[in-house]
C-alpha positions as CSV (number, residue, x, y, z in Angstrom):
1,X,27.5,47.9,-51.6
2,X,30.2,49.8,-54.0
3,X,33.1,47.2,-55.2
4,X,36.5,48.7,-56.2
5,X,39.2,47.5,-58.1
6,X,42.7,48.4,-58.0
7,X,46.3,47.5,-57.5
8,X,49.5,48.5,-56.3
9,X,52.4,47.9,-58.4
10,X,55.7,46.5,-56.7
11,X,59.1,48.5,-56.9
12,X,61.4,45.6,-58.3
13,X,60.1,42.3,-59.6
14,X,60.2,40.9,-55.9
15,X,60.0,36.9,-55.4
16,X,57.0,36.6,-53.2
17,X,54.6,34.0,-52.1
18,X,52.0,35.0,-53.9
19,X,49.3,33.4,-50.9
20,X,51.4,35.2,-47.8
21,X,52.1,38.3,-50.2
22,X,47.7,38.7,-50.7
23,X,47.7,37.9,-47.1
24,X,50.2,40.8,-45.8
25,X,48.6,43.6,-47.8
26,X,44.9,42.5,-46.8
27,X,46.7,42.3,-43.3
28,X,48.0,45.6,-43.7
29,X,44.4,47.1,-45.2
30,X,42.4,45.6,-42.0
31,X,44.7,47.0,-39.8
32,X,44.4,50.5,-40.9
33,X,41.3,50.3,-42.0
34,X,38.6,52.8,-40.1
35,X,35.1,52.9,-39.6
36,X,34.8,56.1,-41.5
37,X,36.2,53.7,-44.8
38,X,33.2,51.3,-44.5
39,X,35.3,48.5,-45.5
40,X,33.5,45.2,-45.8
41,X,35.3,42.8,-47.5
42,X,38.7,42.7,-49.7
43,X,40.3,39.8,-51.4
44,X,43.7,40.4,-53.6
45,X,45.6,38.1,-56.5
46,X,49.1,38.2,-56.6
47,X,50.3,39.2,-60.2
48,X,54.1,39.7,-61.6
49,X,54.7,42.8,-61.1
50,X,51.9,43.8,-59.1
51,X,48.9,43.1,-56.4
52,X,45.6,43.6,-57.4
53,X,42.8,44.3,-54.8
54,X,38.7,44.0,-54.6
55,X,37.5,46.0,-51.7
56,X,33.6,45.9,-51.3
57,X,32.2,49.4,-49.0
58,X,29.3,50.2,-47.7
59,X,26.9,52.2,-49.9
60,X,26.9,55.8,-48.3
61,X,23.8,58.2,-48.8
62,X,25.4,61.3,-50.9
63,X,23.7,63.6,-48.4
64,X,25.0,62.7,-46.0
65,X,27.2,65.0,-43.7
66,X,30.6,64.7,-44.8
67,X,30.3,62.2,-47.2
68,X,33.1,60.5,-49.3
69,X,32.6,58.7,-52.4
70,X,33.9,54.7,-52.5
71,X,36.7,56.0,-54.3
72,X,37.7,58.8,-52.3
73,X,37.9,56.3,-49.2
74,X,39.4,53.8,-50.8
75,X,42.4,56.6,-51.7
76,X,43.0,57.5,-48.1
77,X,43.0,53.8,-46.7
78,X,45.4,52.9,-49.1
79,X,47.9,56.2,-48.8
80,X,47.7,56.0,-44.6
81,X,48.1,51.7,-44.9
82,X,51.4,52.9,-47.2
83,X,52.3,55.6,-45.1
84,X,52.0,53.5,-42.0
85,X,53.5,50.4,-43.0
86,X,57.0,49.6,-44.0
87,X,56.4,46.5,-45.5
88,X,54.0,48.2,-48.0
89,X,56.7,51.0,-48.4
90,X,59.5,48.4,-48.9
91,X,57.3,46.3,-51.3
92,X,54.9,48.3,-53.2
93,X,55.1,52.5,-55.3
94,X,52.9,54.7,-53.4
95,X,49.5,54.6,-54.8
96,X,48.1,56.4,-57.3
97,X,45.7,59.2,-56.7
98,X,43.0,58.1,-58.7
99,X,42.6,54.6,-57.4
């Protein structure tokens, strides 16, 4: 299992719940989440001026056809979740490249 860390930083210093705010983006992940991303598990922590996120993946074999490091999948679930989501666009900068 590979474990990544990262966040995504808000636009404005925005007065959210912090427990529905974790809840909306882990919504948001799940529900652009593919199989291809071999998402297991995610849990997020509310901070001031951002949301930070543990995502746990399945271990790929490097060999494999078309493989994609953790990182790389992480990168494209989070830029299509953005891309798809206004909430996430209202809310949250685009990610960074290097997650």
């Amino acid at each position: 299992m590979d474990i990544i860390y990262t966040s995504l930083n808000r636009r404005g210093r925005v007065a959210a719940d912090p427990t529905s705010e974790v809840s909306e983006v882990l919504g948001a992940l799940w529900a652009h989440s593919t199989r291809e991303d071999g998402l297991e598990h995610a849990s997020g922590r509310a901070e001031r001026d951002r949301v930070d996120l543990l995502m746990y993946l399945l271990t790929l074999d490097p060999a494999a056809p078309g493989f994609r490091s953790a990182t790389c999948r992480i990168n494209a679930l989070l830029h299509r979740c953005h891309a798809a989501s206004p909430l996430m666009q209202r809310r949250y900068l685009p990610p960074d490249e290097s997650v």
